[in-house]
C-alpha positions as CSV (number, residue, x, y, z in Angstrom):
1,X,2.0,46.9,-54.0
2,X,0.8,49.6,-51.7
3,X,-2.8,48.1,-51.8
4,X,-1.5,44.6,-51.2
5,X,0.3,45.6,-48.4
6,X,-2.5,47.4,-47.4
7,X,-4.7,44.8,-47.3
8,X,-2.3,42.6,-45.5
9,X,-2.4,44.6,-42.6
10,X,-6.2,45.1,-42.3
11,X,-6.2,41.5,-42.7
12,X,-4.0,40.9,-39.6
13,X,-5.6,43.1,-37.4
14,X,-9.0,41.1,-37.9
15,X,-6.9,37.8,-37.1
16,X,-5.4,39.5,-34.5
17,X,-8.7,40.8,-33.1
18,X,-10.7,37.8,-33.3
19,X,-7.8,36.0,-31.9
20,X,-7.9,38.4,-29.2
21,X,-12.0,38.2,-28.9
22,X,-11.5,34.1,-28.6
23,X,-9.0,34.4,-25.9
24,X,-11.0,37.0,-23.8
25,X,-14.0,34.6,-24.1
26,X,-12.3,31.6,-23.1
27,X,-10.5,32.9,-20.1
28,X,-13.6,35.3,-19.0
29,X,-16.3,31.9,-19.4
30,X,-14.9,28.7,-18.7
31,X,-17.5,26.9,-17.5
32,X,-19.2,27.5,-21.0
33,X,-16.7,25.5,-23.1
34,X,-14.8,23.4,-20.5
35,X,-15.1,19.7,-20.2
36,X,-17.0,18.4,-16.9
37,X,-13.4,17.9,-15.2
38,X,-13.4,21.8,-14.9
39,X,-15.6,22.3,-12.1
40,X,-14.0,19.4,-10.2
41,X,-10.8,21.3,-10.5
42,X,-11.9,24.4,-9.7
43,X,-13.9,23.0,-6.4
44,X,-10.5,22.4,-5.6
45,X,-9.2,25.8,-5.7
46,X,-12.3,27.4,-4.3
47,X,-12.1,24.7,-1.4
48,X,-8.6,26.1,-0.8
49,X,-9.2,29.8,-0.7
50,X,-12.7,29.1,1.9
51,X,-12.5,28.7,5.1
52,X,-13.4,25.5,5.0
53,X,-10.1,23.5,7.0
54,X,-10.8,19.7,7.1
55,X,-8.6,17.5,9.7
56,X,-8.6,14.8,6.8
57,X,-7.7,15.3,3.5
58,X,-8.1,12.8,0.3
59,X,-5.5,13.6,-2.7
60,X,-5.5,11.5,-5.3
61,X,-7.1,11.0,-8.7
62,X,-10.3,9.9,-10.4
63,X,-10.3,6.3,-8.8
64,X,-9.8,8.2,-5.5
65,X,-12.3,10.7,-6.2
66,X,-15.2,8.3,-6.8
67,X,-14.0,5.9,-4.4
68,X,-13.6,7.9,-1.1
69,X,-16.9,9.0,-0.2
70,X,-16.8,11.5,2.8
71,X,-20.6,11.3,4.1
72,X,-19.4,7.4,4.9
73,X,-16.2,7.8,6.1
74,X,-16.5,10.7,8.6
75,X,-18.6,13.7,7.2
76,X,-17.6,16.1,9.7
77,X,-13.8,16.1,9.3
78,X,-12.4,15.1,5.5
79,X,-12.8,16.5,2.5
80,X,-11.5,15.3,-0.8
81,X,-9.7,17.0,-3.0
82,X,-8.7,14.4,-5.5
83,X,-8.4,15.6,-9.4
84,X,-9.8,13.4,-12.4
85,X,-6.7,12.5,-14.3
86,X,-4.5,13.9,-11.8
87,X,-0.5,12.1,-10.7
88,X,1.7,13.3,-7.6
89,X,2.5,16.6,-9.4
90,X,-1.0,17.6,-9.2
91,X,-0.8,16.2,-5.9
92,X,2.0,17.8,-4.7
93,X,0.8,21.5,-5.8
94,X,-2.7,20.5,-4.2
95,X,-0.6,20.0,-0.6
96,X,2.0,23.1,-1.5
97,X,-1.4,25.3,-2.2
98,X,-2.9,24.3,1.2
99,X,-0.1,24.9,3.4
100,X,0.6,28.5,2.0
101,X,-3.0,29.4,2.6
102,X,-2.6,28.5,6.1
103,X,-4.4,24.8,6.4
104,X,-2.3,22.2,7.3
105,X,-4.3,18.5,8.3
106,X,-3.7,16.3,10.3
107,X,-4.3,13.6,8.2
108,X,-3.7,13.6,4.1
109,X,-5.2,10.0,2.1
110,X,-2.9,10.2,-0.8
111,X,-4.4,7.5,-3.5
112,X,-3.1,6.5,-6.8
113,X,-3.4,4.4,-9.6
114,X,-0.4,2.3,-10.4
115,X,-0.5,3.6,-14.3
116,X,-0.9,7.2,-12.8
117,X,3.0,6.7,-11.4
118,X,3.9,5.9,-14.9
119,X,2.3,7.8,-17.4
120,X,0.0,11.4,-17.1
121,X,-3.1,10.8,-19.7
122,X,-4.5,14.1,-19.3
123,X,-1.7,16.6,-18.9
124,X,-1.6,19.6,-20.2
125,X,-5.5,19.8,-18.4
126,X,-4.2,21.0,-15.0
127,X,-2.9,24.1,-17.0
128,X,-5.5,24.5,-19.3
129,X,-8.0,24.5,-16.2
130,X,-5.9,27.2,-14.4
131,X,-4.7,24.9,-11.7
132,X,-0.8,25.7,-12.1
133,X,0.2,29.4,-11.4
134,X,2.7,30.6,-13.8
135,X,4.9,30.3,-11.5
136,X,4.3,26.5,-10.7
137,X,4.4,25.7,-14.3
138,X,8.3,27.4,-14.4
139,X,9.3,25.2,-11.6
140,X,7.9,21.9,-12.9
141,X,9.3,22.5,-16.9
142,X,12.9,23.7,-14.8
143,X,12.6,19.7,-13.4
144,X,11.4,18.7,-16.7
145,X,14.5,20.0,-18.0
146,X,16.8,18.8,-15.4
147,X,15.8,14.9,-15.7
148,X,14.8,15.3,-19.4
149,X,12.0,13.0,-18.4
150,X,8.4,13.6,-19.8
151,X,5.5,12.2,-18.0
152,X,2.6,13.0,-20.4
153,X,1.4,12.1,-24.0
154,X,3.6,13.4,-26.7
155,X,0.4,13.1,-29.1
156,X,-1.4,15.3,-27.0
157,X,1.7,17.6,-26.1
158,X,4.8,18.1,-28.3
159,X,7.9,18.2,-27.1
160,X,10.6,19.9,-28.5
161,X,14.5,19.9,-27.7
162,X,14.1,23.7,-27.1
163,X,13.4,24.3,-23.8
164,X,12.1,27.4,-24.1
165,X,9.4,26.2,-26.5
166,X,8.2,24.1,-24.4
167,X,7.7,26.9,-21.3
168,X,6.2,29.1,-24.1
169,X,3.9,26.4,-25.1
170,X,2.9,25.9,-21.5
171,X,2.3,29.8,-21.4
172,X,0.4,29.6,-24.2
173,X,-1.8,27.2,-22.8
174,X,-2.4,28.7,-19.8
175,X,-3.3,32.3,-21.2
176,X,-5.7,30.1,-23.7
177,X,-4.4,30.8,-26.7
178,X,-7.1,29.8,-29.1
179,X,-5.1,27.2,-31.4
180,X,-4.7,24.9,-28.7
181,X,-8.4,24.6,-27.8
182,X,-9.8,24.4,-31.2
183,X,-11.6,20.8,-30.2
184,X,-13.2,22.3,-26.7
185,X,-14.5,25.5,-28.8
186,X,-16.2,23.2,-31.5
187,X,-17.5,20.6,-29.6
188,X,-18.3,22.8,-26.7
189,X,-19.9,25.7,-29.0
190,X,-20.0,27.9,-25.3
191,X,-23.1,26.0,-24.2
192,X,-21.4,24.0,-21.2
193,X,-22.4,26.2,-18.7
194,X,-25.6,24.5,-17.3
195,X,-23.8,21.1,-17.5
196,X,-20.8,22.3,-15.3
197,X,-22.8,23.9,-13.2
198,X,-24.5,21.1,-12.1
199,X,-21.3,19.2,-11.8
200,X,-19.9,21.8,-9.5
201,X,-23.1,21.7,-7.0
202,X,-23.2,17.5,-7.2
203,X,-19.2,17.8,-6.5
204,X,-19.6,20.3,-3.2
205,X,-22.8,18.5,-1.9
206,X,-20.9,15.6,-2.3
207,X,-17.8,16.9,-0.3
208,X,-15.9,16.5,-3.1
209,X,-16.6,12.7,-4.3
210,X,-17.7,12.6,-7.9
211,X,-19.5,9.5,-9.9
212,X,-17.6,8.3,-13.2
213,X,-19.1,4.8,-13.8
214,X,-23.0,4.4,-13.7
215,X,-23.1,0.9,-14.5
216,X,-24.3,-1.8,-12.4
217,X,-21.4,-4.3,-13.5
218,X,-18.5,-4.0,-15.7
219,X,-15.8,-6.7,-16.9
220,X,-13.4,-4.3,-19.1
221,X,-10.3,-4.3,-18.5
222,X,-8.5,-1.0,-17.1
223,X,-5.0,0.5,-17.9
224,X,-3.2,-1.1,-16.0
225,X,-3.6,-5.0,-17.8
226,X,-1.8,-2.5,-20.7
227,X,1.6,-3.0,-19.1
228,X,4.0,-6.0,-19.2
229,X,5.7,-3.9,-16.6
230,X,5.5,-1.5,-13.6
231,X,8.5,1.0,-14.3
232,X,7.5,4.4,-12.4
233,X,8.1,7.8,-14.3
234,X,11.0,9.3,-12.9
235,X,10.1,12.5,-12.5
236,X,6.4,11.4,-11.4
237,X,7.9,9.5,-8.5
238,X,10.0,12.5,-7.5
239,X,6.8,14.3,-6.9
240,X,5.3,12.0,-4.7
241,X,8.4,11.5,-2.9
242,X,8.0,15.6,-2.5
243,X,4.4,15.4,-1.2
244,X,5.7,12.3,1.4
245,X,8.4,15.1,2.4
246,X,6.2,17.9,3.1
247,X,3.8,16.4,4.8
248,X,6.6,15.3,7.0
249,X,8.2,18.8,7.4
250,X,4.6,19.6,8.4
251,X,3.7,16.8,10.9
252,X,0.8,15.5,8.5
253,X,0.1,11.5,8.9
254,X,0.0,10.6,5.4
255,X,-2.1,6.6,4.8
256,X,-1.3,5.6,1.4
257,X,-4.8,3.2,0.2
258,X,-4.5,2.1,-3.6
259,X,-8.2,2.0,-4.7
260,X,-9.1,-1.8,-5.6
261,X,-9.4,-2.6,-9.0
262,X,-12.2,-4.8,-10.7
263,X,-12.0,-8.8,-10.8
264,X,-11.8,-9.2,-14.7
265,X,-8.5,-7.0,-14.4
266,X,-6.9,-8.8,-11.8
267,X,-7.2,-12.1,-13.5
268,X,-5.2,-10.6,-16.6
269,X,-2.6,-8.1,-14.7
270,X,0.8,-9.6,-15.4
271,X,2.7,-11.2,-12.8
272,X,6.0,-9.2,-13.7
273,X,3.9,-5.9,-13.2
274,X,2.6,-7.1,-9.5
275,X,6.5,-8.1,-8.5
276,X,7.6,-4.0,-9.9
277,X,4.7,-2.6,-8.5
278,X,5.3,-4.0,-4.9
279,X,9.4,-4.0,-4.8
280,X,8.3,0.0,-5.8
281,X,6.5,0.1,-2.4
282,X,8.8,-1.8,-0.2
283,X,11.6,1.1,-1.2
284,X,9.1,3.7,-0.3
285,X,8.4,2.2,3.0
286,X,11.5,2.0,3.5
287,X,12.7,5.3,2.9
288,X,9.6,7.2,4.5
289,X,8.8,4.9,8.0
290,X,6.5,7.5,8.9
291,X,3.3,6.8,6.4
292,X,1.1,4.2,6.4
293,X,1.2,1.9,3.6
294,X,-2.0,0.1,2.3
295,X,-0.7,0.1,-1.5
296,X,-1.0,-3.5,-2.1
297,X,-3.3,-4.6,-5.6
298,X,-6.4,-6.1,-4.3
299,X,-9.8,-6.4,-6.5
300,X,-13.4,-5.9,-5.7
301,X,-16.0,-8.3,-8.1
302,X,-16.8,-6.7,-11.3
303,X,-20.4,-6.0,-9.9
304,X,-18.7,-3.1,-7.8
305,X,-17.5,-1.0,-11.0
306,X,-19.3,1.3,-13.0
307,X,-16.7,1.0,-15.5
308,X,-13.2,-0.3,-15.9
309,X,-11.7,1.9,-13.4
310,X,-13.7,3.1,-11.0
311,X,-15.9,1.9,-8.7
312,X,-20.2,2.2,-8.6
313,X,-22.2,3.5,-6.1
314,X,-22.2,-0.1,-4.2
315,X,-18.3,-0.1,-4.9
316,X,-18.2,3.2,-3.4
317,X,-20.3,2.0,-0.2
318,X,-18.2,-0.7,0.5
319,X,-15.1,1.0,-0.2
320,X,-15.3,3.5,1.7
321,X,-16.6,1.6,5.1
322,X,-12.9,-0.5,4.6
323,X,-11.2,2.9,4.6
324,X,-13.3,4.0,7.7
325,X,-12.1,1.1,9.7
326,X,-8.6,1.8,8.4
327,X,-8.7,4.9,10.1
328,X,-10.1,3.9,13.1
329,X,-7.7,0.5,13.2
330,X,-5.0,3.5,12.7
331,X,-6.5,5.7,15.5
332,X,-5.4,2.9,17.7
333,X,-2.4,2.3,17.1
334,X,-1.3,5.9,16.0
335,X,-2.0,8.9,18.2
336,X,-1.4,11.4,15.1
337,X,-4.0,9.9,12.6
338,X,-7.4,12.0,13.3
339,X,-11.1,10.5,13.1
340,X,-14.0,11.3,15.2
């Protein structure tokens, strides 16, 4: 018995020290074993903490990120800080981040899919990628717990009736506790590093615009033709009420512009999901007079995508001259809006 027990502890102090090993690795080395969204993440962050402090601002996520291309718009005064994946709570933290480091802009482009107000298909990533504090990740699983309302995949994420599970989970995550990145460390085998490297210096020469699509036409369909109906995620909608809020208790102009969607999507979208989707946006409008609304569904032809969501590099070009002459249209008309 004394040799079983024994043996039993030796044992656990080589899990325990290999766990330990794992965990040190994963937190000391992430751009060895992260996916590519890492370093677009993490540009984020590091453009925070610079000095860099752009007039215009672009939050939003992956649509927005390869769709609003700075060098056309107006190199010289935006910046965007969109996340791949990302919804308003992302968004939200991005703004509340900014502000406490001092930068406040004059101008913030939130963008949005419409699916991205109903469901989050890539959360738990923001933790995973260090872009909640511990801190942030308390306050949003206190609101989780308050509206009861979850926002991401329950495949990916369980959720269990104990609230404190679900915070320690969350914790768990964000200290990487090896079990929950058992797929990144296999598929990854810590040789990432080049790859996100490169990723990182594309996504800062680029001003923060990054390329998902490469092909020259696409006719798939994208998440939204999914839905019979638009009905927005509670506690998603909260959060970009919050960012509309702040911005407002900061003086930022905030320009809403939905990223078009491809042709072959448009034709399929149901009607019922256009009628939600707009009544949506007339209540906003209605409740925050002060931002400019361009949130209407509109389509470029299926030529402009380099896959079913995001636009090409011509998509890109065209895209991003309409949002320039939104700006300027808005320069006239609104002394607070800021464009060389």
């Amino acid at each position: 018995m004394k040799l079983f027990l024994h043996n039993i502890f030796h044992f656990s102090i080589l899990v325990f020290t290999f766990f330990t090993i794992i965990c040190i690795c994963l937190n000391l080395f992430p751009e060895s074993w992260s996916s590519y969204s890492y370093p677009i993440t993490n540009n984020i962050k590091e453009y925070i903490e610079s000095e860099m402090d752009k007039e215009i601002v672009v939050i939003g996520d992956s649509r927005a990120k390869a769709g609003f291309v700075p060098k056309i718009i107006d190199p010289n005064s935006i910046y965007n800080l969109s996340i791949g994946g990302a919804t308003p709570i992302s968004g939200y933290y991005t703004l509340k981040k900014m502000l406490e480091k001092q930068k406040t802009p004059k101008t913030i482009i939130l963008s949005y899919a419409p699916f991205h107000l109903i469901f989050d298909d890539t959360y738990p990533r923001p933790i995973s990628e260090d872009f909640f504090t511990f801190k942030e990740i308390s306050e949003l699983y206190s609101e989780i717990n308050k509206s009861d309302t979850m926002f991401w995949d329950i495949e990916k994420l369980n959720y269990s009736k104990s609230n404190f599970i679900n915070l320690s989970q969350a914790y768990l995550i964000k200290i990487k506790f090896p079990t929950f990145f058992s797929a990144e460390i296999k598929n990854s085998k810590f040789l990432r590093g080049s790859d996100n490297r490169r990723v990182k210096n594309k996504v800062v020469n680029n001003m923060g615009t990054f390329t998902y699509g490469n092909r020259e036409y696409c006719d798939d369909y994208n998440q939204e033709t999914k839905y019979i109906e638009f009905n927005e995620n509670k506690l998603i909608s909260k959060y970009l009420k919050n960012i509309l809020n702040l911005a407002d208790t900061n003086n930022i102009q905030v320009i809403y512009i939905t990223a078009p969607i491809n042709k072959a999507s448009d034709n399929i979208i149901k009607q019922k999901f256009r009628e939600d989707y707009s009544s949506y946006f007339s209540s906003l409008k209605k409740e925050f007079p002060k931002v400019i609304f361009y949130s209407e569904l509109r389509s470029f032809g299926n030529q402009y995508f380099g896959d079913a969501s995001h636009l090409n590099n011509n998509g890109r070009i065209k895209f991003s001259n309409q949002v320039k002459t939104i700006l300027l249209d808005e320069v006239r008309t609104h002394n607070n809006v800021y464009i060389k």
